[in-house]
mmJSON file of the N, C-alpha and C atoms, coordinates in Angstrom:
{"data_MODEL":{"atom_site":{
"group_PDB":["ATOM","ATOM","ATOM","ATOM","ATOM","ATOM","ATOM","ATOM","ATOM","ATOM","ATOM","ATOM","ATOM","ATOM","ATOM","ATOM","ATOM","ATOM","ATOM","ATOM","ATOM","ATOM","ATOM","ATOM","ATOM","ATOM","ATOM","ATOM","ATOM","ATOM","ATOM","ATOM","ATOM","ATOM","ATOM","ATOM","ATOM","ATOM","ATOM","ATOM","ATOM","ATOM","ATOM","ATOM","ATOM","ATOM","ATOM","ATOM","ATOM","ATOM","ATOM","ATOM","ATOM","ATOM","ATOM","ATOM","ATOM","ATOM","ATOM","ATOM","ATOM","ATOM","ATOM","ATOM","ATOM","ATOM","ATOM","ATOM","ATOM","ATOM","ATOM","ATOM","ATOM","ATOM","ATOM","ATOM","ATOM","ATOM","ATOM","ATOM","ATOM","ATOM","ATOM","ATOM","ATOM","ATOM","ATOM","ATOM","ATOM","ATOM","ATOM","ATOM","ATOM","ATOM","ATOM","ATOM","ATOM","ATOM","ATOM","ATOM","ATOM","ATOM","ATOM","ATOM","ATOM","ATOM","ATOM","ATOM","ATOM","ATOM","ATOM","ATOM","ATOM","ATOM","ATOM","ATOM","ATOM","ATOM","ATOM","ATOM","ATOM","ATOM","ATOM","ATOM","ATOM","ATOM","ATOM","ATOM","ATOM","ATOM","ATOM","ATOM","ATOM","ATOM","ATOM","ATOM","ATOM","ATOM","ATOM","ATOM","ATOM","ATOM","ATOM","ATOM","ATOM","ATOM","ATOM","ATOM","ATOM","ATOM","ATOM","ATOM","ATOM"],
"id":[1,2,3,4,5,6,7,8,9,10,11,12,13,14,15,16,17,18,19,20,21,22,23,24,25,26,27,28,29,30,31,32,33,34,35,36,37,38,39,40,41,42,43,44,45,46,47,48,49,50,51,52,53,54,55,56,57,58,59,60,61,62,63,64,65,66,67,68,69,70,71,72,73,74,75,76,77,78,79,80,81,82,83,84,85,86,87,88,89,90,91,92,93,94,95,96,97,98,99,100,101,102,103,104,105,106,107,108,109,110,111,112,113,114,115,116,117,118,119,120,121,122,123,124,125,126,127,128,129,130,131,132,133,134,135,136,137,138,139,140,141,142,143,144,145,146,147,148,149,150,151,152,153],
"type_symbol":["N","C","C","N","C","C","N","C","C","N","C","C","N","C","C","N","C","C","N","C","C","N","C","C","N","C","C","N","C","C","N","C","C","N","C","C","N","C","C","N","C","C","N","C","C","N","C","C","N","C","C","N","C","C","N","C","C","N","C","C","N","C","C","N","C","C","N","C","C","N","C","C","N","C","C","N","C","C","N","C","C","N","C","C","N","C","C","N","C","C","N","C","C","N","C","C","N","C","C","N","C","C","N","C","C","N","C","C","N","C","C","N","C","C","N","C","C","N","C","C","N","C","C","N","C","C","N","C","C","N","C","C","N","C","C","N","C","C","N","C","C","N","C","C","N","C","C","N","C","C","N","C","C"],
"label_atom_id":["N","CA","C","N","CA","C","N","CA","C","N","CA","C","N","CA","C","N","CA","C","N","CA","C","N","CA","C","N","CA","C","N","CA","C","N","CA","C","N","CA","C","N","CA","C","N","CA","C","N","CA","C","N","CA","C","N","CA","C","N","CA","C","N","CA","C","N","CA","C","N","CA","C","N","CA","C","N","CA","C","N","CA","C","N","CA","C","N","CA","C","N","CA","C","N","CA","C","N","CA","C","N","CA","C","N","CA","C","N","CA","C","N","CA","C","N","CA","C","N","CA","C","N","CA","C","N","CA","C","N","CA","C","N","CA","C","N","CA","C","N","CA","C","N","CA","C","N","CA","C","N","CA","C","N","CA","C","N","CA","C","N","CA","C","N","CA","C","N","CA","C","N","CA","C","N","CA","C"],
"label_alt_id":[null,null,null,null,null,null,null,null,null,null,null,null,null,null,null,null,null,null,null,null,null,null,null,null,null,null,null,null,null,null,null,null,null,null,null,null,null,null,null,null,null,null,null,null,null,null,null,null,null,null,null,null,null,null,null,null,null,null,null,null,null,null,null,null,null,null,null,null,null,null,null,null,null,null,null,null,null,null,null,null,null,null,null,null,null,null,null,null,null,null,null,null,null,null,null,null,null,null,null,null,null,null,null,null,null,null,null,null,null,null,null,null,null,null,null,null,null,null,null,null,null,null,null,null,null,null,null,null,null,null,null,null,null,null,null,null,null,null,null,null,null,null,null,null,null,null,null,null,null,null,null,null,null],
"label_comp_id":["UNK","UNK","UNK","UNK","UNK","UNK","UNK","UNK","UNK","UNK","UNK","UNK","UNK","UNK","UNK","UNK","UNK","UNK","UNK","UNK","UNK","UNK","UNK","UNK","UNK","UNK","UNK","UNK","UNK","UNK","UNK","UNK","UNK","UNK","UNK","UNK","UNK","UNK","UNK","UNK","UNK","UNK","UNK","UNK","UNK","UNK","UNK","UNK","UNK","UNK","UNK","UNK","UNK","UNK","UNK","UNK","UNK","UNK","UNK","UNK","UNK","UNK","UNK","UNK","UNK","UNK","UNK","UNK","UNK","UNK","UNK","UNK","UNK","UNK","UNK","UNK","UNK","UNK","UNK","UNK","UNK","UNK","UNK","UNK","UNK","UNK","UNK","UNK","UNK","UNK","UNK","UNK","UNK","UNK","UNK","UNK","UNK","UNK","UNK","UNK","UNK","UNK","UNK","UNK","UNK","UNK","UNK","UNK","UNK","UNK","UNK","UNK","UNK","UNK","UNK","UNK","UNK","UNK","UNK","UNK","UNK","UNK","UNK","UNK","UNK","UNK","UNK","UNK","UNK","UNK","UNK","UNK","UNK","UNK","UNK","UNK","UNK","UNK","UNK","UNK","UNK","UNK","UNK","UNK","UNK","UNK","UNK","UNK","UNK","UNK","UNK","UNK","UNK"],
"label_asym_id":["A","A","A","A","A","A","A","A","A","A","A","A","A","A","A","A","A","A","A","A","A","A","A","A","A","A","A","A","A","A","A","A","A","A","A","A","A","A","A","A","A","A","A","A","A","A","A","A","A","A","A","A","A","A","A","A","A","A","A","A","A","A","A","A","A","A","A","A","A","A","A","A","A","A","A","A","A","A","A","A","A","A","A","A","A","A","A","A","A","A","A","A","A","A","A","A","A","A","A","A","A","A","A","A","A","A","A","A","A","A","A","A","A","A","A","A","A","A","A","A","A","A","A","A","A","A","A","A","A","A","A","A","A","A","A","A","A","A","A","A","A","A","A","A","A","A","A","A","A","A","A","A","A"],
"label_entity_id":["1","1","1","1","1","1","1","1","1","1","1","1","1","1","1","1","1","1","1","1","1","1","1","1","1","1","1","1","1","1","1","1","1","1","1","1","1","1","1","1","1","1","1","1","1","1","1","1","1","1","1","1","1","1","1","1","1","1","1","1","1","1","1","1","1","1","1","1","1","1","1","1","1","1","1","1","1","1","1","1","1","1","1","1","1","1","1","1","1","1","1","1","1","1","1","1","1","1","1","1","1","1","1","1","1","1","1","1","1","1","1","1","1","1","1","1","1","1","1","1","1","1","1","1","1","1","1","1","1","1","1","1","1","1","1","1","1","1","1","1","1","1","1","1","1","1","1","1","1","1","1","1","1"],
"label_seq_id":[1,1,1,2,2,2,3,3,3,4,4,4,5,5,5,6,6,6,7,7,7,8,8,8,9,9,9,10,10,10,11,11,11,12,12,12,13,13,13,14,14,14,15,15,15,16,16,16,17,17,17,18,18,18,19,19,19,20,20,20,21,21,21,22,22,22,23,23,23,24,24,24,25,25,25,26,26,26,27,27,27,28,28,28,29,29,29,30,30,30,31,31,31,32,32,32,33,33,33,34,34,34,35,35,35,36,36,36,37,37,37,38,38,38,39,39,39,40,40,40,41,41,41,42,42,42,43,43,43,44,44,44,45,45,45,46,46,46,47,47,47,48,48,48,49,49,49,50,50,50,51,51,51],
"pdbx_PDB_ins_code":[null,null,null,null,null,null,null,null,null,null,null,null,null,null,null,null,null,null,null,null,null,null,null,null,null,null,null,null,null,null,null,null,null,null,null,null,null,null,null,null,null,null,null,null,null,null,null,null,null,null,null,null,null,null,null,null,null,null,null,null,null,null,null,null,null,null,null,null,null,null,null,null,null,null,null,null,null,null,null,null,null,null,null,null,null,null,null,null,null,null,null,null,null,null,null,null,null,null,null,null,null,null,null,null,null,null,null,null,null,null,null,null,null,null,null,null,null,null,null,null,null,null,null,null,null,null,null,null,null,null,null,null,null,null,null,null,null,null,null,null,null,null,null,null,null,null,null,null,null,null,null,null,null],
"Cartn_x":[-0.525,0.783,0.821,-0.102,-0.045,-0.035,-0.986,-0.697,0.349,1.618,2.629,3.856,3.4,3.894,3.775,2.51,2.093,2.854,2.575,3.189,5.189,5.714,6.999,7.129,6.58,6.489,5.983,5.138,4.824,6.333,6.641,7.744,9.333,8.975,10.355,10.754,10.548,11.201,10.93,11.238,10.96,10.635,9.502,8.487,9.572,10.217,11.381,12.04,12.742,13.516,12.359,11.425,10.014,9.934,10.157,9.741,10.683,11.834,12.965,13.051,13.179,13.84,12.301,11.04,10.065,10.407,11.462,11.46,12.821,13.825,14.274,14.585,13.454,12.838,12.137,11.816,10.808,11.887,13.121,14.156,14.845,15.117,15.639,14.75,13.831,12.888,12.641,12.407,12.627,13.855,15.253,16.367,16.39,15.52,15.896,14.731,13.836,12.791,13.585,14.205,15.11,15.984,16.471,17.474,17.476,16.36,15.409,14.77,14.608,13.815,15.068,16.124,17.44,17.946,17.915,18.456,17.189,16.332,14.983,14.996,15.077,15.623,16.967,18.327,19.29,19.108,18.186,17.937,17.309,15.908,15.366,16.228,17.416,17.993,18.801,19.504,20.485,19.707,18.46,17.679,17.607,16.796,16.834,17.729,18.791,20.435,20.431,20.189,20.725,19.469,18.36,17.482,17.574],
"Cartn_y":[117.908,117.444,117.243,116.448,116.404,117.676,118.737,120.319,120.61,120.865,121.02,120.075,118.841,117.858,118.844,118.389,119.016,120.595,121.237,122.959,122.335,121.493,121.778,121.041,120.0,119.252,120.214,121.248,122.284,123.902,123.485,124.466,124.133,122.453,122.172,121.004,120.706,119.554,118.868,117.963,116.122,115.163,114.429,114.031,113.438,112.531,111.668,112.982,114.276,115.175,115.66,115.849,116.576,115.719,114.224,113.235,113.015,113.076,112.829,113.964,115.234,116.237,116.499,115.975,116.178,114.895,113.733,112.762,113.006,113.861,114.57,116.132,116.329,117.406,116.561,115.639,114.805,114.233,113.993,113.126,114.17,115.325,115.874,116.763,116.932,117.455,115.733,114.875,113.994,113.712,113.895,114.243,115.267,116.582,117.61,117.37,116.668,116.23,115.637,114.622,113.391,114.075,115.117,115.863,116.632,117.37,118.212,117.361,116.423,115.298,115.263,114.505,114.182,115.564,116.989,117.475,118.063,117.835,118.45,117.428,115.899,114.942,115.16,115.768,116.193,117.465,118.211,119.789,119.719,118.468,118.238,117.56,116.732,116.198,116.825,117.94,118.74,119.613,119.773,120.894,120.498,119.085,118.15,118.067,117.563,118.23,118.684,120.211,121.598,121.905,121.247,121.486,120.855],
"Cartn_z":[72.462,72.058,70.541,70.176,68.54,67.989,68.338,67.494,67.6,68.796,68.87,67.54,67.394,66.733,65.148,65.177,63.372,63.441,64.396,63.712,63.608,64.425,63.908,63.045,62.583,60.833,60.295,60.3,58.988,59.428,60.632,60.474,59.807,59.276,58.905,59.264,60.203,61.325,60.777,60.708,60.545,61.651,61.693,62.817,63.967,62.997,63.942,64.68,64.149,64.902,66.54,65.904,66.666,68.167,67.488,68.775,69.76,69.194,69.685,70.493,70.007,71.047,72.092,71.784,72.886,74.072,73.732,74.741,75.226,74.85,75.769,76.328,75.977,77.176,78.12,77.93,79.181,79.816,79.384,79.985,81.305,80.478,81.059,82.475,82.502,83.041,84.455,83.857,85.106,85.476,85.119,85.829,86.39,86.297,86.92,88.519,88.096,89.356,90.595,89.936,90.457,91.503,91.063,91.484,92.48,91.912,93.239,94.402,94.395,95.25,95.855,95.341,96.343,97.245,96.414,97.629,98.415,98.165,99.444,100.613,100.211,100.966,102.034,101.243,101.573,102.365,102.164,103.039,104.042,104.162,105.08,106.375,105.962,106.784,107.552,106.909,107.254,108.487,108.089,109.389,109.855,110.116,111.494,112.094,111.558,112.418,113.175,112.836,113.422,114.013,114.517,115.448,116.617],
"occupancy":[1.0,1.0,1.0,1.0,1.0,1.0,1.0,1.0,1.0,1.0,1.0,1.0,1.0,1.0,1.0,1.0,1.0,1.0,1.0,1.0,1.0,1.0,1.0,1.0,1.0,1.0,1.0,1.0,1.0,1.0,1.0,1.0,1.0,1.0,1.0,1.0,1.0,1.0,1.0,1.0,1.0,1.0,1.0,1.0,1.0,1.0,1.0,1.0,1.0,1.0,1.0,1.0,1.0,1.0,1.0,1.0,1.0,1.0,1.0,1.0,1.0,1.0,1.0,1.0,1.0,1.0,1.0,1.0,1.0,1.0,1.0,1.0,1.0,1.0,1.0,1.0,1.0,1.0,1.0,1.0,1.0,1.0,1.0,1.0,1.0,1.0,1.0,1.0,1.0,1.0,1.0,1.0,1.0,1.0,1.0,1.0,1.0,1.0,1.0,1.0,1.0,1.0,1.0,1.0,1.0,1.0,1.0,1.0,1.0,1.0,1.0,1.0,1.0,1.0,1.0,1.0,1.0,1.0,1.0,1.0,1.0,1.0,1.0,1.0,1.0,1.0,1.0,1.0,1.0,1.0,1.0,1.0,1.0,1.0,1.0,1.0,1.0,1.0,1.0,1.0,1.0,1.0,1.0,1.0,1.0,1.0,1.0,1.0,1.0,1.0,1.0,1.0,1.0],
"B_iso_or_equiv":[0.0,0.0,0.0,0.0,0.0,0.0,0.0,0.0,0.0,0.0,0.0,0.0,0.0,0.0,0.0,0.0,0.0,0.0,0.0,0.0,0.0,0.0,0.0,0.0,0.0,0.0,0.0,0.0,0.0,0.0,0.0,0.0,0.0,0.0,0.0,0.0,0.0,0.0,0.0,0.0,0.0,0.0,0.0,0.0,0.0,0.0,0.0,0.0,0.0,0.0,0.0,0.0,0.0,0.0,0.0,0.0,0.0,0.0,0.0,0.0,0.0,0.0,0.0,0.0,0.0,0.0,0.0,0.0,0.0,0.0,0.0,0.0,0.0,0.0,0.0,0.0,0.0,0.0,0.0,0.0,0.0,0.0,0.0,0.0,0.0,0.0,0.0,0.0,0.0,0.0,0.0,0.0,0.0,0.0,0.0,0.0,0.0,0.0,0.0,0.0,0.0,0.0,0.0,0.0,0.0,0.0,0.0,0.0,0.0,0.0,0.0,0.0,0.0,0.0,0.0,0.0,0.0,0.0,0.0,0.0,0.0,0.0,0.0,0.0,0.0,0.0,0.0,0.0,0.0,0.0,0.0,0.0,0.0,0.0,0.0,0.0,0.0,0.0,0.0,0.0,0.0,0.0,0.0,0.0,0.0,0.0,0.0,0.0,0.0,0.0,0.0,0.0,0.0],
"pdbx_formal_charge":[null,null,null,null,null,null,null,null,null,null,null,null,null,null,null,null,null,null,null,null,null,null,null,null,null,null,null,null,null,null,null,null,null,null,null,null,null,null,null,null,null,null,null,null,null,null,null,null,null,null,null,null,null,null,null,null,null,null,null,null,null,null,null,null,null,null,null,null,null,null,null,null,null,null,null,null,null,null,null,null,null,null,null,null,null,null,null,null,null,null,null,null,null,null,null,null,null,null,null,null,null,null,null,null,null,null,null,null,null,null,null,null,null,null,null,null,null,null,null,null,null,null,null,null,null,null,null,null,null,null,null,null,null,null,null,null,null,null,null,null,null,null,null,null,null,null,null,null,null,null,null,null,null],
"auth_seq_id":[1,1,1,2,2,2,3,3,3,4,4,4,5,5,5,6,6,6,7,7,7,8,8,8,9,9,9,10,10,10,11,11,11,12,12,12,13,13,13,14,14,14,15,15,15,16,16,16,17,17,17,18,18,18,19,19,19,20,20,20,21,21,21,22,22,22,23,23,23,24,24,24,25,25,25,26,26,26,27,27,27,28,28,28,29,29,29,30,30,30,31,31,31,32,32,32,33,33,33,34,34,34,35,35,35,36,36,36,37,37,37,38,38,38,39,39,39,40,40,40,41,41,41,42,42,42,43,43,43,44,44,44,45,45,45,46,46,46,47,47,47,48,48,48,49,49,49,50,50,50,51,51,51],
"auth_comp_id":["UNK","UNK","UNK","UNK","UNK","UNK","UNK","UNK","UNK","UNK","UNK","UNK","UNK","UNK","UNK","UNK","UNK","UNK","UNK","UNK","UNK","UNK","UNK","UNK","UNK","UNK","UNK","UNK","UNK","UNK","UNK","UNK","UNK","UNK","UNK","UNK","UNK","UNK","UNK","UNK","UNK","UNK","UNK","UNK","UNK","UNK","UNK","UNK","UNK","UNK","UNK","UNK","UNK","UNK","UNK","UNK","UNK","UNK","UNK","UNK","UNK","UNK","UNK","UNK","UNK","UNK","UNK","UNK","UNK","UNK","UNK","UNK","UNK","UNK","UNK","UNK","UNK","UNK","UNK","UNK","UNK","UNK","UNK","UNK","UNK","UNK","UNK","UNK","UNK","UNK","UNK","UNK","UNK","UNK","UNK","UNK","UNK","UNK","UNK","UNK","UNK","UNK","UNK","UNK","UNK","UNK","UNK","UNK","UNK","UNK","UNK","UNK","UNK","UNK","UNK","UNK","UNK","UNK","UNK","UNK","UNK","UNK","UNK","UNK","UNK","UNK","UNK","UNK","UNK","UNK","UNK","UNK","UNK","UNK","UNK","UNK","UNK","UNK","UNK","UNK","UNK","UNK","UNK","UNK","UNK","UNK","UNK","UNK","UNK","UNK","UNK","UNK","UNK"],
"auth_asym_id":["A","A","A","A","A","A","A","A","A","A","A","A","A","A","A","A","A","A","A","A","A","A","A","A","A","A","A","A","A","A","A","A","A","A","A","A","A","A","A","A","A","A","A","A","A","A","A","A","A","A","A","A","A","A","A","A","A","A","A","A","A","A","A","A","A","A","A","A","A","A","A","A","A","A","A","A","A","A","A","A","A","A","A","A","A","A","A","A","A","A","A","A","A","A","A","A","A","A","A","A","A","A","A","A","A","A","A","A","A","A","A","A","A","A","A","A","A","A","A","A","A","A","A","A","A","A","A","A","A","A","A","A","A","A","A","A","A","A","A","A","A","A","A","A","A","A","A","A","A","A","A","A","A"],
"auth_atom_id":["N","CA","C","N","CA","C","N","CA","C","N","CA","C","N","CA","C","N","CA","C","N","CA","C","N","CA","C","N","CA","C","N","CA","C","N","CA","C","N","CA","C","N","CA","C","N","CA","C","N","CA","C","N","CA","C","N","CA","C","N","CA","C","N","CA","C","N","CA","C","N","CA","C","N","CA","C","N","CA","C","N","CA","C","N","CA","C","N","CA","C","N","CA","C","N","CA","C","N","CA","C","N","CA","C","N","CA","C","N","CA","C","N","CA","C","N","CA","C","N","CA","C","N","CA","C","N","CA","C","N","CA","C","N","CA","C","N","CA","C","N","CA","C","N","CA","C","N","CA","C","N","CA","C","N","CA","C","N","CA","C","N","CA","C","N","CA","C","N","CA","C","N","CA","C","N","CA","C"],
"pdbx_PDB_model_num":[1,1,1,1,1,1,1,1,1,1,1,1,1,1,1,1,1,1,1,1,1,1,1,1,1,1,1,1,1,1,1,1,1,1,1,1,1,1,1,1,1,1,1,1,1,1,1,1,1,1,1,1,1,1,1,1,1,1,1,1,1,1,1,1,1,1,1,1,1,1,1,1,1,1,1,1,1,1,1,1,1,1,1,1,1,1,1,1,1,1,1,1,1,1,1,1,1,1,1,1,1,1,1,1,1,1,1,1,1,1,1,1,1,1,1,1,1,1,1,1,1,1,1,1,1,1,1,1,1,1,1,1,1,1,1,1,1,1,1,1,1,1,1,1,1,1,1,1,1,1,1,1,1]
}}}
């Protein structure tokens, strides 16, 4: 993670920009978990249903 850090401070970025957009990619990436969990929850239920 830090090499990733240092190459976009030597590509330009500014550390604060670097950190920020790596904590939301993590944000968004556990909303997209969150999400997927609710409808596998939601898909599993629906089959039980219809069995």
């Amino acid at each position: 993670m830090q090499d990733l850090i240092e190459e976009a401070v030597q590509a330009g970025w500014d550390e604060t920009e670097v950190l920020t957009a790596i904590i939301e990619v993590a944000d968004n990436l556990m909303l997209a978990n969150v999400n997927n969990a609710e409808l596998d929850a939601l898909l599993r239920a629906m089959k039980r249903k219809l069995e």
